[in-house]
C-alpha positions as CSV (number, residue, x, y, z in Angstrom):
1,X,14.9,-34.7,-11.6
2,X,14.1,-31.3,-12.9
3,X,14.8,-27.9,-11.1
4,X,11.4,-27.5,-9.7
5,X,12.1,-31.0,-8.1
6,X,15.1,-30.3,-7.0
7,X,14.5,-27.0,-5.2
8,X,11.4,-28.6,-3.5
9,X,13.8,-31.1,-2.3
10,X,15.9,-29.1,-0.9
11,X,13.5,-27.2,0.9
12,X,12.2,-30.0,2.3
13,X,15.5,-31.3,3.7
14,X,16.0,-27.8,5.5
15,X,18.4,-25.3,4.9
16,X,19.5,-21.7,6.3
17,X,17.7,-19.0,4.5
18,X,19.1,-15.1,5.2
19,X,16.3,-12.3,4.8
20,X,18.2,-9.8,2.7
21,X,19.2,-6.7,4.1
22,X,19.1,-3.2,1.8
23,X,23.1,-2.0,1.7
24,X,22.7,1.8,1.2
25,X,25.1,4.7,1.3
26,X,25.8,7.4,3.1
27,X,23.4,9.2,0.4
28,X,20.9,6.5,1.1
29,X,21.5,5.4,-2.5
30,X,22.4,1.3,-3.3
31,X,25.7,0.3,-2.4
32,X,25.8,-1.8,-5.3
33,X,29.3,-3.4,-4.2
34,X,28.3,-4.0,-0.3
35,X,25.2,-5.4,-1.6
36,X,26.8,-8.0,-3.4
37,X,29.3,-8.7,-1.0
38,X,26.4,-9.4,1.2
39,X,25.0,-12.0,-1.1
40,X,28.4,-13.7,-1.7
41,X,28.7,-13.7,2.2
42,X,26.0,-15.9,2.5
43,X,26.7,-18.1,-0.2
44,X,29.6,-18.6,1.1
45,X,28.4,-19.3,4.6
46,X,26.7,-21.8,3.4
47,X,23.2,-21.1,3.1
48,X,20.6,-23.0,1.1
49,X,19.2,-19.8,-0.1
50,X,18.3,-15.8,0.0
51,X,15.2,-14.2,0.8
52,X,15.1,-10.8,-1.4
53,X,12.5,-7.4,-1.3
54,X,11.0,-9.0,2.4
55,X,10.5,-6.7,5.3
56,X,14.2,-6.9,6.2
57,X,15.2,-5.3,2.8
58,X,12.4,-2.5,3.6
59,X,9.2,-2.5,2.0
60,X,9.8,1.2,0.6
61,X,12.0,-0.2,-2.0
62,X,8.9,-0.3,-4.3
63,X,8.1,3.2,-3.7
64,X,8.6,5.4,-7.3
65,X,10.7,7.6,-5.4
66,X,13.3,4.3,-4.7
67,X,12.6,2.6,-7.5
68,X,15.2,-0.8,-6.5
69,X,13.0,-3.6,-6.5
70,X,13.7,-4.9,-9.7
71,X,17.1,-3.8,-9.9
72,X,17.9,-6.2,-6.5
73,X,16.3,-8.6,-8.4
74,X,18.3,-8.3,-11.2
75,X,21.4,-7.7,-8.7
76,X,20.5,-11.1,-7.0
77,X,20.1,-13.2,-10.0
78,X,23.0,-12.1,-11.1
79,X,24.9,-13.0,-7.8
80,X,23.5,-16.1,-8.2
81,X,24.2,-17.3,-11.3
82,X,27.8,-16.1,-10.6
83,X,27.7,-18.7,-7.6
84,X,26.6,-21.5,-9.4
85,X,29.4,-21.2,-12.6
86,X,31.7,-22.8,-9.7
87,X,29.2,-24.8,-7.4
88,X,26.5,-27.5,-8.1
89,X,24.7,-26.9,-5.0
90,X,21.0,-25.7,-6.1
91,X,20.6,-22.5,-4.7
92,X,16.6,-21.4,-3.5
93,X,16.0,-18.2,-4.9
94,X,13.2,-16.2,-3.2
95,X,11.7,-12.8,-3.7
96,X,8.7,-11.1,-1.7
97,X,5.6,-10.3,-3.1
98,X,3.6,-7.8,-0.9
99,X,-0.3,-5.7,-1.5
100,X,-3.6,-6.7,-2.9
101,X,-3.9,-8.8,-5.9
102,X,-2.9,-6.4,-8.8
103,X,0.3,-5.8,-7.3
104,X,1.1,-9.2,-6.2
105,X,0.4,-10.3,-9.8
106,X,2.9,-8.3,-10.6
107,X,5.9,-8.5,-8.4
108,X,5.3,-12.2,-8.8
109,X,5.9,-11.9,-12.6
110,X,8.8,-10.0,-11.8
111,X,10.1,-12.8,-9.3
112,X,9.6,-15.5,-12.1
113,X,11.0,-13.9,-15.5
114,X,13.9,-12.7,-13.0
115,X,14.7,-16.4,-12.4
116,X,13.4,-17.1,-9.0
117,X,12.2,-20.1,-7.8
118,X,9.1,-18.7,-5.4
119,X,8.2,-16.0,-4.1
120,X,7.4,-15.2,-0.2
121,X,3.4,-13.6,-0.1
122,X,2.9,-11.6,2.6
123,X,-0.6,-10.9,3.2
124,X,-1.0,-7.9,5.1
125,X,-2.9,-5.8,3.0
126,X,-5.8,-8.2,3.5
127,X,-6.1,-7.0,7.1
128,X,-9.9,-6.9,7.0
129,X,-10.5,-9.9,4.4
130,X,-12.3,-13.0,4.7
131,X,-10.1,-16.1,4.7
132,X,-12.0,-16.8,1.3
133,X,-10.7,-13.5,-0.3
134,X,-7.6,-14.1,0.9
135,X,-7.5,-17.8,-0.7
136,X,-8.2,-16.7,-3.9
137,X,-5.6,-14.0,-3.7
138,X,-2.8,-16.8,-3.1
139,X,-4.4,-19.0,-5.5
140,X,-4.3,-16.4,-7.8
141,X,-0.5,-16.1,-7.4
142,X,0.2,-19.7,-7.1
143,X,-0.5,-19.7,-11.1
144,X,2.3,-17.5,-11.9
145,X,5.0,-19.2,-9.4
146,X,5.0,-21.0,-6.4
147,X,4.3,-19.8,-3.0
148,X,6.1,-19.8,0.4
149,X,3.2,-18.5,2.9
150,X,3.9,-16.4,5.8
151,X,2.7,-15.9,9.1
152,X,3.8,-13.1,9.7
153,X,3.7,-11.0,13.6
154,X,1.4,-8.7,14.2
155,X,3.7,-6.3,15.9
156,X,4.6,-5.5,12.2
157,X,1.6,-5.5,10.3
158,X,0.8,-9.0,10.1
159,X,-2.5,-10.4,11.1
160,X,-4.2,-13.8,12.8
161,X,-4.7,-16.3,10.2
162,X,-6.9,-19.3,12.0
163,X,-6.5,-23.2,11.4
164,X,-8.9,-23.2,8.9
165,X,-7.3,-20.9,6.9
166,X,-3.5,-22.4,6.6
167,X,-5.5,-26.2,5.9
168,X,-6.9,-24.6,2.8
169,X,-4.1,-22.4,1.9
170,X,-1.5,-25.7,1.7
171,X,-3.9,-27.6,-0.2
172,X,-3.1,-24.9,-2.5
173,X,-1.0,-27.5,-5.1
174,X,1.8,-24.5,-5.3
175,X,2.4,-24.1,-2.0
176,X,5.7,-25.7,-1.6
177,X,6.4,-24.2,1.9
178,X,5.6,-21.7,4.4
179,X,7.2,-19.2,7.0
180,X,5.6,-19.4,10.5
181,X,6.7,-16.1,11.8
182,X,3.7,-14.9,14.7
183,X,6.1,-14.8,17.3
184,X,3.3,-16.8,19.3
185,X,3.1,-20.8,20.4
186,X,-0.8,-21.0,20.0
187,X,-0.9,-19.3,16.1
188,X,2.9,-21.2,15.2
189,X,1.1,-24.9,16.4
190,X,-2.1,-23.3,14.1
191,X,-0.3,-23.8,10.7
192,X,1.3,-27.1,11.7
193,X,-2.2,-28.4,12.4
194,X,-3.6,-26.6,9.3
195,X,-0.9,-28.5,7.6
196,X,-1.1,-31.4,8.8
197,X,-4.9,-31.7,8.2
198,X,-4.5,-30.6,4.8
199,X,-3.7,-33.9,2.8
200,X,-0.2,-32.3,1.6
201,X,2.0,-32.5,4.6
202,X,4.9,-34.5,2.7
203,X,4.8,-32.0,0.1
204,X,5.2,-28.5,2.4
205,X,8.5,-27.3,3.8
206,X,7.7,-25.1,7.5
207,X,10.3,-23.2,8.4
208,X,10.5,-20.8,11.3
209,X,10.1,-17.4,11.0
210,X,10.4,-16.9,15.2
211,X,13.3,-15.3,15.5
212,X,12.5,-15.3,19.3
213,X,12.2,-19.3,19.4
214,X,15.0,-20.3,16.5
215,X,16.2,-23.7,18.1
216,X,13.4,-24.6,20.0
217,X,11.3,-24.6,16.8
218,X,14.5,-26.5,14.7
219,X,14.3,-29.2,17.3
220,X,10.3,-29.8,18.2
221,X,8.1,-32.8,16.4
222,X,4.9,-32.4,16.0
223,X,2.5,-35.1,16.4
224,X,-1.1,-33.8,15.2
225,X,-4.1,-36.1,14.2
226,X,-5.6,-36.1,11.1
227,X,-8.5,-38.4,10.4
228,X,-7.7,-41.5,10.5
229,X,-3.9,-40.9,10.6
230,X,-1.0,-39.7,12.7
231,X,1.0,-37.1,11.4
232,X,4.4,-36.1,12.2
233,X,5.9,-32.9,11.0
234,X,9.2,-30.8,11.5
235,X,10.2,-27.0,10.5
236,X,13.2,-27.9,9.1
237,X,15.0,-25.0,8.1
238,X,14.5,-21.1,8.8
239,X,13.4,-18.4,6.4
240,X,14.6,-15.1,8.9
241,X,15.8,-11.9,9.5
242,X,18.5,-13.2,12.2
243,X,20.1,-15.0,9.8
244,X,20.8,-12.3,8.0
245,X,23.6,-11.6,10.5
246,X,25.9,-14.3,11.8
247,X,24.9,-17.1,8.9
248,X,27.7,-18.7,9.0
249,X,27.0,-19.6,12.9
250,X,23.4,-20.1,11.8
251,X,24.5,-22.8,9.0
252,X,26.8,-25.1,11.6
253,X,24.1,-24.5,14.3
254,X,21.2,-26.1,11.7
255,X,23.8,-28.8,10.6
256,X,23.8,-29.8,14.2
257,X,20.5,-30.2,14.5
258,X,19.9,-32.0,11.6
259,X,23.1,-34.3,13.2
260,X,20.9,-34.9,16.1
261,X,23.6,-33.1,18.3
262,X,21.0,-31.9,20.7
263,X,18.5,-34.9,20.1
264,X,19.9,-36.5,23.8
265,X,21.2,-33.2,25.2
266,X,18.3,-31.0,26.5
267,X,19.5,-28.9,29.0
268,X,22.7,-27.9,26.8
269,X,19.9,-27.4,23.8
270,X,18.0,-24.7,26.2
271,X,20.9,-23.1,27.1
272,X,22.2,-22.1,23.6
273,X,18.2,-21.2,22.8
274,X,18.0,-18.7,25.4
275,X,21.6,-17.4,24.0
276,X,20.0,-17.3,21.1
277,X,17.2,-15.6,22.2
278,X,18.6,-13.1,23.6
279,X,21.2,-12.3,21.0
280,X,17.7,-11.6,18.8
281,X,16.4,-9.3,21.5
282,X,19.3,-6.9,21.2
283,X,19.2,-6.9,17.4
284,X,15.7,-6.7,17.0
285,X,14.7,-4.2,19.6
286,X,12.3,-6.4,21.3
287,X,12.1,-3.8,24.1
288,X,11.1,-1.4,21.9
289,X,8.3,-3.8,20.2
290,X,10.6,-4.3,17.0
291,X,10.9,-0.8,16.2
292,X,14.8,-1.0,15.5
293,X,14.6,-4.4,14.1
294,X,15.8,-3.2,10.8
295,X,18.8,-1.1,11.9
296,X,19.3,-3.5,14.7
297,X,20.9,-6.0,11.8
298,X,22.6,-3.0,10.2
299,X,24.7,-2.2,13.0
300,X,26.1,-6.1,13.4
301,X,26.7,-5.5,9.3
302,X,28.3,-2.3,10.1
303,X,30.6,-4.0,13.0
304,X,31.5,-6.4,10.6
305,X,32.7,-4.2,7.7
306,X,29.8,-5.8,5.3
307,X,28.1,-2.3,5.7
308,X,29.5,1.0,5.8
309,X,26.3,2.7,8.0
310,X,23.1,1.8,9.1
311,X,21.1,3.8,6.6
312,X,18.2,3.2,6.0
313,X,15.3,4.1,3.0
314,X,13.6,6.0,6.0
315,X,15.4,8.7,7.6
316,X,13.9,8.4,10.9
317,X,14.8,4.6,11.1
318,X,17.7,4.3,14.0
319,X,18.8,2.7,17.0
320,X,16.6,3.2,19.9
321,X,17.9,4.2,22.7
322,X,19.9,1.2,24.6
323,X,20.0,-0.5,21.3
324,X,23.3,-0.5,20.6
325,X,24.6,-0.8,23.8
326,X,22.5,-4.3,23.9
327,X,24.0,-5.3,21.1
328,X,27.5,-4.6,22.9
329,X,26.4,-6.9,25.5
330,X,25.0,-9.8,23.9
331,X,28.4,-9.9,21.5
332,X,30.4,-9.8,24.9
333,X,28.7,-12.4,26.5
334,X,28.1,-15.1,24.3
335,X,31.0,-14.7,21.5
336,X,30.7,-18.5,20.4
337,X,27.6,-17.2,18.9
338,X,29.0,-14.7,16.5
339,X,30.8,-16.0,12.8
340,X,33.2,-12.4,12.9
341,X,36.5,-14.3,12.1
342,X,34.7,-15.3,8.9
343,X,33.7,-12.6,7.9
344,X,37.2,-10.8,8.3
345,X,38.7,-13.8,6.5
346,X,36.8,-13.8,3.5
347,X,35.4,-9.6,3.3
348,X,38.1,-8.3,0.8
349,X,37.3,-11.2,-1.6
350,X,33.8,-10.3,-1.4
351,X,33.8,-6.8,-1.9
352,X,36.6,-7.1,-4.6
C-alpha cells in the first residue's frame, strides 16, 4: 500500500482532526515553542491528524504584514516528522488553501512541496460564482494535491452550495473527503445526497464540520437513493475547531462511537450531545453569532497553560461580553467533558 493509500484509508475509517490554533505572544508575534507544544498536544491525544492555515489559525496569516503561512507549514511538517521517528501511525497532514484560483494554486503548491497530504479549499471568494466556475476552480487544484471540500457556515463567510454542486464536485477523482460545516440540517443532508449520487461514495471521507451537532452527526446513517441503488453513508470522523480544545476527550468520545457505545443507548447519546453542544456555545460565542469563536478556543488554551494569552493577529479580536463567564460555566457543569489532567500531565514535556 503506498502513502496516498494509506492516508485515504485512514480517512475513511474516521479519525479526530484539531483545526489549528495560531499561538502568539504578548507582542502578537509566533510563539514558536507554544505552537509546537500545541501540535505535540494533539499527537499525543491521539488524533489522526491536524488541520493548519484554516479559519481557526486566522486567515490574516497570509497577509505581507504577517507573513507565517509558510513558516507554520514548515513548523508543522517538522512537528510531524518528529512524531513519526517514534510512531508508525500515519499521520493526515492538512493545510488550507483559501481565494480565487491564482492564490489557491499557490498555497496548494506550498501545501504539497511542504509534505502535506491535502489541502482543505475553502471557497468563499466565489461568493457570486456559478457552480461551473467554481468546479473548475477545485478541479483546477485537485491537479496539484488532493482536496478535502468544505461547507463551510455562512455566519463566517461561507456560502450555499446546492445538491448539484457537491455531486459534481466528489466526482472530482481527487476529492478524497469533505468538511460539512453549514451549521444547518437541510444544506449538511445536501452533500451527503450529492455524494451519494455521485458514483464515488466508497471513495469520499465526510466528516463534520458542525461543531453545534458533533455526536449527533458521528452517530447518524444515511440512507439516500441513487438510481438504481441504496446507499448508505456515515461522517466518520471530524475535521473542527472544537477539537482544537479538549482532543484528548474528543479522541475517546470518537473511539466510542466507532465501539458502538451509544449504538443501543439513545437517550444517554442525547444527553452527552446537548453537553456537547453547549460546551461549543460558550467557546464559540454562539450568542454573539461566532464573533469570539476564535478567542473563545484561546482562552480554554490559556486555562490550560498551552497558551500564554489570547492574542490574536487582530487587535480587536476578544471575548465578548459574557464570553468568558460562559465558558466558566460550561467547565463547571459538565467537567467529564474537559481532558485538563492531560494536559497538566504531559505540558512540560511538550513545551520542553
Amino acid at each position: 500500500m503506498n502513502n496516498h493509500d494509506a492516508i485515504a484509508d485512514v480517512l475513511k475509517r474516521g479519525v479526530v482532526i484539531p483545526a489549528l490554533p495560531l499561538a502568539l505572544n504578548k507582542n502578537r508575534k509566533l510563539d514558536e515553542r507554544r505552537q509546537r507544544a500545541l501540535i505535540r498536544y494533539y499527537l499525543d491525544a491521539g488524533a489522526g491528524g491536524i488541520a493548519v492555515a484554516v479559519h481557526t489559525t486566522q486567515f490574516a496569516i497570509r497577509s505581507p504584514e504577517v507573513n507565517l503561512f509558510l513558516p507554520l507549514l514548515e513548523l508543522a511538517r517538522e512537528e510531524f516528522d518528529r512524531f513519526l521517528q517514534s510512531n508508525e501511525k500515519p499521520i493526515i497532514r492538512i493545510a488550507g488553501a483559501i481565494g480565487k484560483t491564482r492564490q489557491a494554486i499557490r498555497e496548494a503548491s506550498a501545501a504539497r512541496d511542504h509534505g502535506f497530504h491535502c489541502v482543505l479549499l475553502s471557497l468563499a471568494a466565489f461568493q457570486g460564482s456559478s457552480n461551473k466556475e467554481i468546479l473548475n476552480h477545485c478541479r483546477k487544484i485537485s491537479e496539484i494535491i488532493p482536496l478535502v471540500g468544505f461547507y463551510l457556515q455562512p455566519a463566517v463567510g461561507g456560502r450555499q452550495l446546492d445538491v448539484n454542486f457537491w455531486r459534481e464536485f466528489a466526482r472530482i477523482p481527487d476529492v478524497v473527503a469533505i468538511k460539512i460545516a453549514p451549521f444547518n440540517r437541510y444544506y449538511t443532508f445536501d452533500v451527503v445526497r450529492g455524494v451519494a449520487e455521485s458514483g464515488r461514495a466508497d471513495e469520499i471521507a465526510l466528516y463534520t464540520g458542525n461543531d453545534d451537532s458533533i455526536l449527533t452527526d458521528l452517530l447518524s446513517e444515511y440512507r439516500i437513493t441513487a438510481g438504481d441503488r441504496v446507499i448508505n453513508k456515515r461522517i466518520v470522523g471530524g475535521l473542527l475547531g472544537h477539537w482544537a480544545v479538549w482532543t484528548k476527550s474528543a479522541v475517546d468520545l470518537l473511539e466510542a462511537v466507532h465501539n458502538g457505545k451509544f449504538d443501543n443507548d439513545v437517550q444517554n447519546a442525547s444527553v452527552l450531545a446537548n453537553k456537547i453542544t453547549d460546551c461549543n456555545s460558550a467557546f464559540f460565542d454562539s450568542a454573539n453569532n461566532f464573533k469570539g469563536c476564535i478567542v473563545g478556543l484561546h482562552e480554554v488554551l490559556r486555562r490550560q497553560g498551552l497558551f500564554e494569552g489570547i492574542w490574536t493577529i487582530d487587535r480587536n479580536e476578544r471575548l465578548s461580553p459574557g464570553q468568558k463567564a460562559e465558558i466558566e460555566r460550561v467547565y463547571r457543569s459538565y467537567p467529564e467533558l474537559n481532558d485538563d489532567d492531560f494536559v497538566a500531565a504531559n505540558l512540560d514535556r511538550w513545551m520542553a
